[in-house]
N, C-alpha and C positions, 0 to 999 in steps of 0.2 A: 739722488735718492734711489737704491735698489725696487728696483719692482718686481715680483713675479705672480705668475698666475694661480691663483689658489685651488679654484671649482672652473672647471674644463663645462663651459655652456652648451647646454643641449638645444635649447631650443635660443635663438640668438639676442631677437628680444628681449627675452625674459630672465635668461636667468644668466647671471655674468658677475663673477666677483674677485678685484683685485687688491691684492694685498701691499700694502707700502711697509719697508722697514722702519719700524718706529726710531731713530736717531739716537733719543737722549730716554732717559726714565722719565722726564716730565710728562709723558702721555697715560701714565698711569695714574688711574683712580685713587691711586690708595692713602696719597698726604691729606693728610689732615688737615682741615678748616682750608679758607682762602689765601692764597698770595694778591699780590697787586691789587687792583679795584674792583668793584663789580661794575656793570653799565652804568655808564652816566657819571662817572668819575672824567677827572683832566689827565690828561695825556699832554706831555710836556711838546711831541712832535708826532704830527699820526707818520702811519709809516706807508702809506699812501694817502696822496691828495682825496680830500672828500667835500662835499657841499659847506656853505659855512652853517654851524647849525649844528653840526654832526659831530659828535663826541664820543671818537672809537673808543672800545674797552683795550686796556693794557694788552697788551702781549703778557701770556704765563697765568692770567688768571684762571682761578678752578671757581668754579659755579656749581649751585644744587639744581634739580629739576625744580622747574617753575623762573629761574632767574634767567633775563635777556642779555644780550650780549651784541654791541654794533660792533661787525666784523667789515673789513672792505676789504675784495682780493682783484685779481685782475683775468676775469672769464678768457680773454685773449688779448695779443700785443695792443696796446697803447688801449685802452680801456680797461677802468675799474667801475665794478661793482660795493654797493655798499648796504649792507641789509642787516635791520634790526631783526635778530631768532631767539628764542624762548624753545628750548625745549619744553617739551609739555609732559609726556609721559613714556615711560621705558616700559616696554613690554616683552617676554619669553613664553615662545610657544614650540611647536615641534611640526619636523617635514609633515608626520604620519598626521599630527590633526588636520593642518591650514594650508599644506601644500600637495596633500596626493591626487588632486586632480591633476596637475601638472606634472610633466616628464620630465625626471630626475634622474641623474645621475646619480651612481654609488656613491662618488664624493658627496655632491648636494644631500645622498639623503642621508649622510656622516654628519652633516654640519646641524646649527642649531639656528633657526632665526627669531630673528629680533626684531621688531616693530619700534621704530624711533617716532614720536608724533612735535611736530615741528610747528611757531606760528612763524610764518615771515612776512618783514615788510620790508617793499622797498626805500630808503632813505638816502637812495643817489640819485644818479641823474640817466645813467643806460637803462635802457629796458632791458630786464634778463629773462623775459619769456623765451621757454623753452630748452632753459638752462636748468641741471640738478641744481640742488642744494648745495653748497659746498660744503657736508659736514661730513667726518669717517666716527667708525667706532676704534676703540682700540680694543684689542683682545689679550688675555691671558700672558700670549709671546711678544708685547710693544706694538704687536703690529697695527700701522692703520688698514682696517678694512672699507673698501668702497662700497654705497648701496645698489642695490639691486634690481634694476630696471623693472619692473613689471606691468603691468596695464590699468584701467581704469575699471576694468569688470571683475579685477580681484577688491572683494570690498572689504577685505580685512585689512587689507593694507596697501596702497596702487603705487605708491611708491612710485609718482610719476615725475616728471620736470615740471615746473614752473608753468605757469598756466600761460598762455598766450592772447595779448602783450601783455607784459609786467613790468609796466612802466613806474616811473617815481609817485609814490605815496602807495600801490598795488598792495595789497593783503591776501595771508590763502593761507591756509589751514593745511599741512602736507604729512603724511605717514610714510616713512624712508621704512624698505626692508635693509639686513644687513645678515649677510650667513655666515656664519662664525665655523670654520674648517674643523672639524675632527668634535664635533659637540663640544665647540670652544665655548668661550662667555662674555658676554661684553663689559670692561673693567672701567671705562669713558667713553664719552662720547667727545670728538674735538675737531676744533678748527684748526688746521695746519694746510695752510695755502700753498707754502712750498717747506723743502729741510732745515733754511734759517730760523724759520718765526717759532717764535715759542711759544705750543701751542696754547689756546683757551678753552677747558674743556669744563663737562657739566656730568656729576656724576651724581646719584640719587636709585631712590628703593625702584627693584625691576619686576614690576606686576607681572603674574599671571593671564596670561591674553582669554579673555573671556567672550566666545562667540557673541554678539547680541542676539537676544531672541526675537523671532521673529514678529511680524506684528499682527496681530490678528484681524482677522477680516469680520468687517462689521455685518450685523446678522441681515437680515433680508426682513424689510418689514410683511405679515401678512403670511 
């Protein structure tokens, strides 16, 4: 799979985004209705070994926001991971609102980010604390985009790893950024582990990112 760099990171932590060639057109949002199954359908042979119990979703299925999907990929040699995810809610906002406190690059503040809001659980047997999500967005040009490191004191979105440990049955509520090159857009969202599998992706209406307000401070009695 071609890779190259997209947004050149300023600060190394934080801001870092790489771009995969999308292969095939199947990473695109734009077919209509489902293929294959959604979660919790039979799967004639998973395509990695998983717990018994565990009933991956097809390779190729396309899902709306709100539907889950048990994917298992393999974090590193001779270990798989296997995690029930739900996207929850697709969000668009801009560098100038959610991101000018941090140091940006021209490219970065060219790009458009996206706030993916994820549930995970885990339904293998590895602990993957301290692992990303495995999920990319695809953009406008097929491409898969990688999310975006950030930290936990951006609270619109922390876009961190996996909580530590995240061991079997572990749950966690997670918000992936994702910076889409040249005020691109994001067309899916999808699991493609490596350039064989045929991705599973989830694609659905992309809110308006709206600050929460703040909360107000209770009066002082007297």
């Amino acid at each position: 799979m071609r890779t190259s760099r997209a947004l050149a990171p300023s600060i190394a932590l934080l801001l870092s985004a790489t771009v995969l060639a999308g292969c095939s057109g199947s990473d695109s949002g734009g077919s209509s209705g489902k293929s294959g199954s959604p979660s919790g359908s039979t799967s004639a042979s998973p395509y990695l070994p998983v717990p018994d119990g565990v009933t991956l979703t097809p390779q190729g299925t396309h899902l709306e926001v709100g539907d889950a999907a048990v994917v298992a990929y393999e974090p590193r040699q001779d270990e798989v991971g296997a995690l029930d995810l739900t996207v929850t809610k697709l969000e668009k906002t801009t560098t100038k609102k959610t991101l000018s406190a941090w140091q940006l690059t021209d490219a970065q503040k060219a790009s458009t980010p996206y706030f993916v809001h994820v549930s995970v659980k885990n339904v293998g047997e590895s602990d993957l604390g301290g692992r990303r999500v495995p999920l990319y967005v695809v953009n406008e040009d097929n491409l898969l985009l990688e999310s975006t490191p950030f930290a936990s004191s951006f609270k619109a979105c922390p876009s961190t790893a996996l909580p530590k440990p995240f061991a079997a049955g572990a749950t966690a509520d997670v918000c992936l950024v994702y910076l889409a090159p040249d005020h691109g857009t994001l067309e899916a969202v999808s699991f493609r582990p490596d350039e064989d599998f045929n991705p599973i992706t989830w694609t659905g209406e992309i809110e308006k990112y709206v600050p929460p307000k703040p909360k107000k401070k209770p009066k002082k009695k007297g």
